[in-house]
C-alpha positions in Angstrom: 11.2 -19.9 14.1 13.7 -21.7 12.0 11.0 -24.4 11.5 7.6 -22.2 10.6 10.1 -20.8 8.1 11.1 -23.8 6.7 7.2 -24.7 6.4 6.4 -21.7 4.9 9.0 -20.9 2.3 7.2 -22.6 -0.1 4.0 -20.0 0.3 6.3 -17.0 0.5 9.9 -16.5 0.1 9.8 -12.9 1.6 10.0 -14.3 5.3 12.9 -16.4 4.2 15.0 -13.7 2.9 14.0 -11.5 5.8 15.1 -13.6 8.4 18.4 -14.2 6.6 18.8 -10.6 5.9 18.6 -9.7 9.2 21.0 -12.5 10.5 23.7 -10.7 7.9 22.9 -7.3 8.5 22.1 -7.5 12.0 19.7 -5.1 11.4 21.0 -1.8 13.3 19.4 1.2 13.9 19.5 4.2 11.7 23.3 6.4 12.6 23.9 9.7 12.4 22.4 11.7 9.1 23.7 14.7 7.3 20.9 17.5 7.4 20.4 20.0 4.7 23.8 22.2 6.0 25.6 18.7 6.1 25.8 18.8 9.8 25.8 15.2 11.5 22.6 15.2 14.0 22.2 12.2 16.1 18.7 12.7 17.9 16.4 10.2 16.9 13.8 13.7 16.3 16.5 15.1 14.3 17.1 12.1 12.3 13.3 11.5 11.4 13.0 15.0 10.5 16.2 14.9 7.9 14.3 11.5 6.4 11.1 13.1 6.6 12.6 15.9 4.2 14.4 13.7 2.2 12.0 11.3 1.1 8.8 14.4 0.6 11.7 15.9 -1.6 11.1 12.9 -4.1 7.4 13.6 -3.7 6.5 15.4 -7.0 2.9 18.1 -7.0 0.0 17.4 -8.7 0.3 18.6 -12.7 -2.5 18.8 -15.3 -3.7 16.6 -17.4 -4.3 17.8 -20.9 -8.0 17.3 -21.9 -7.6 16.5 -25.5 -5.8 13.6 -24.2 -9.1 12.3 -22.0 -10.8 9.5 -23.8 -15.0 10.4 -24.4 -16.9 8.1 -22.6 -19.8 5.8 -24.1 -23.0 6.9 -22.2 -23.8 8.8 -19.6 -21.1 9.7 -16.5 -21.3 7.5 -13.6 -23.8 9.2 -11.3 -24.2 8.7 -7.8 -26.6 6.7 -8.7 -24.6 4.3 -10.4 -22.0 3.6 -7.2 -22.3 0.0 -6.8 -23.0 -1.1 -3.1 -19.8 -2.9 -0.8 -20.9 -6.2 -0.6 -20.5 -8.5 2.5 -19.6 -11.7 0.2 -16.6 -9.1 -1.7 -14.9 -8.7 1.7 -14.9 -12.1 3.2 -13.4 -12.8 -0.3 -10.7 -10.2 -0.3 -9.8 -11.3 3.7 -9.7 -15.2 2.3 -6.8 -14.0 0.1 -4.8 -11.9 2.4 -0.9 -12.8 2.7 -0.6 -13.8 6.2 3.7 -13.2 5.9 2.9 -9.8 5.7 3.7 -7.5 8.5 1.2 -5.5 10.6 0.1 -2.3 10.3 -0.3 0.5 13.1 -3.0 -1.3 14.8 -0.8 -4.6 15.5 -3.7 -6.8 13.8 -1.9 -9.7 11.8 -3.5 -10.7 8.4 -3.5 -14.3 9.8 -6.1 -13.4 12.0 -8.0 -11.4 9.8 -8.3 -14.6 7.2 -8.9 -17.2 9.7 -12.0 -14.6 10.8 -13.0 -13.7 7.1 -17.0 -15.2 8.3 -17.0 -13.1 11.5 -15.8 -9.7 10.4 -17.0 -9.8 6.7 -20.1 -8.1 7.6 -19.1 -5.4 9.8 -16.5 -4.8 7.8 -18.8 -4.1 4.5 -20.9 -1.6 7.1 -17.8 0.1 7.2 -16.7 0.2 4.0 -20.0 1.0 2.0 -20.3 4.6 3.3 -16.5 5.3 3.2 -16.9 4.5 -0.5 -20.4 5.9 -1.1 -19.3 9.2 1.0 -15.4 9.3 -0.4 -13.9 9.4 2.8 -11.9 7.2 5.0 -10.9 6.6 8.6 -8.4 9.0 9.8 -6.1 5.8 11.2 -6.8 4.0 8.2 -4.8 6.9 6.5 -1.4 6.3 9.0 1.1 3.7 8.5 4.4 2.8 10.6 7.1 4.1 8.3 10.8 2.4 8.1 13.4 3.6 6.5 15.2 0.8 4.8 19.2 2.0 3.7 20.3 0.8 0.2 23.5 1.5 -0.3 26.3 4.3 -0.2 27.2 6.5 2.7 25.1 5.7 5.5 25.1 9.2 7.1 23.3 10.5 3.6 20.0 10.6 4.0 19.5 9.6 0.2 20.8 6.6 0.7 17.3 5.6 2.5 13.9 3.8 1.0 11.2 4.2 2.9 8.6 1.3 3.5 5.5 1.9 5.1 3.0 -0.7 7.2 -0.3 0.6 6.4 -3.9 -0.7 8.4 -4.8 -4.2 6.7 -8.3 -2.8 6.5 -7.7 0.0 4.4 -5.4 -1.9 2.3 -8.7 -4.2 1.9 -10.8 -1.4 0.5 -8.4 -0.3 -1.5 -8.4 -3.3 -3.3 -12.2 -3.4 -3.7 -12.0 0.2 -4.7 -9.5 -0.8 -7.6 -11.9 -4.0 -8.6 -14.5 -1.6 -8.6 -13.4 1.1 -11.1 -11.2 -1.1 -13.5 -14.7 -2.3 -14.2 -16.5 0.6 -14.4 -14.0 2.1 -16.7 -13.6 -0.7 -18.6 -17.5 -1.2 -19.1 -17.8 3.0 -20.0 -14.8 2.3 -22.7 -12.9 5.2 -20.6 -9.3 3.4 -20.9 -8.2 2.8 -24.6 -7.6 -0.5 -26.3 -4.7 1.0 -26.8 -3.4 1.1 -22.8 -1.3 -1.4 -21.5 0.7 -0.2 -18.6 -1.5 0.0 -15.3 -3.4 -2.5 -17.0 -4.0 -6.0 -15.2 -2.3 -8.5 -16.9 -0.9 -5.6 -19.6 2.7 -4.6 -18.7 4.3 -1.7 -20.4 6.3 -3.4 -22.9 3.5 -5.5 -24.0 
């Protein structure tokens, strides 16, 4: 292991400061948690429901947008005519450029193997992926993820004290990138994003 790591590092620090990480933290189990009457509970069902709460606590509801503050777009609205087709050669190009020191997702499917077999599962891929984004729906398993709560720093029994990180379906992650090619360039073409935008902007930070 200590070898691929060395041979890697250079690609991708993230497995190298994982691997040390875990030599100094000895990476242990979640303990006991405070829930919301600051008992201790110390059943791994107990425990995932006092994270569960604490991290959909942070989770704010949907608000409304002011409309005097949505930009008119040049032209007509995007019909569903308009919805650009998933194309096999955008896929095997998106699998060419996945991380392969990335963990895997819920179906245990590294992105190594998804690279190396860009040519092979490019097309049935795109077969999936045209009517999920034509329809605006997506695979039920594409939508879990293997959750791990990460603790930062404090009292360990405070459920606060938790991040959560979550190992979604390389697949979905795929199309979500297409997805976000896709309407950057629509919106950019239609003029809906001002000039003026810079943060959530490719290569525009906030501060810019």
């Amino acid at each position: 292991m200590e070898l691929n790591l060395s041979r890697d590092v250079k690609d991708s620090k993230k497995g190298y400061y994982k691997y040390m990480g875990d030599i100094r933290n000895a990476r242990k189990n979640v303990g006991q948690l405070l829930n919301e009457v600051r008992d201790l509970v110390t059943q791994n069902m107990e425990k995932a429901e006092v994270l569960h709460a604490a991290f959909a606590s942070i989770c704010t509801s949907k608000t409304s947008f002011p409309e005097s503050q949505v930009p008119e777009t040049s032209g007509r609205v995007w019909s569903k005519e308009d919805i650009p087709l998933v194309e096999e050669d955008q896929v095997r190009e998106y699998l060419r450029k996945l991380a392969v020191h990335k963990s895997v997702g819920p179906d245990g499917t590294h992105s190594q193997a998804l690279k190396e077999l860009a040519d092979v599962i490019a097309r049935p891929l795109s077969v999936i992926f045209d009517p999920s984004w034509q329809l605006g729906q997506v695979p039920k398993n594409w939508r879990k993820a293997n959750a791990t709560p990460i603790f930062n720093k404090g009292k360990e029994e405070d459920p606060g004290n938790y991040r959560l990180i979550s190992f979604k379906w390389i697949p979905g992650k795929v199309i979500e990138q297409l997805l976000l090619e896709t309407t950057s360039t629509y919106m950019k073409d239609k003029k809906v994003i001002r000039t003026r935008q810079h943060a959530f902007i490719l290569l525009r930070g906030s501060h810019a």
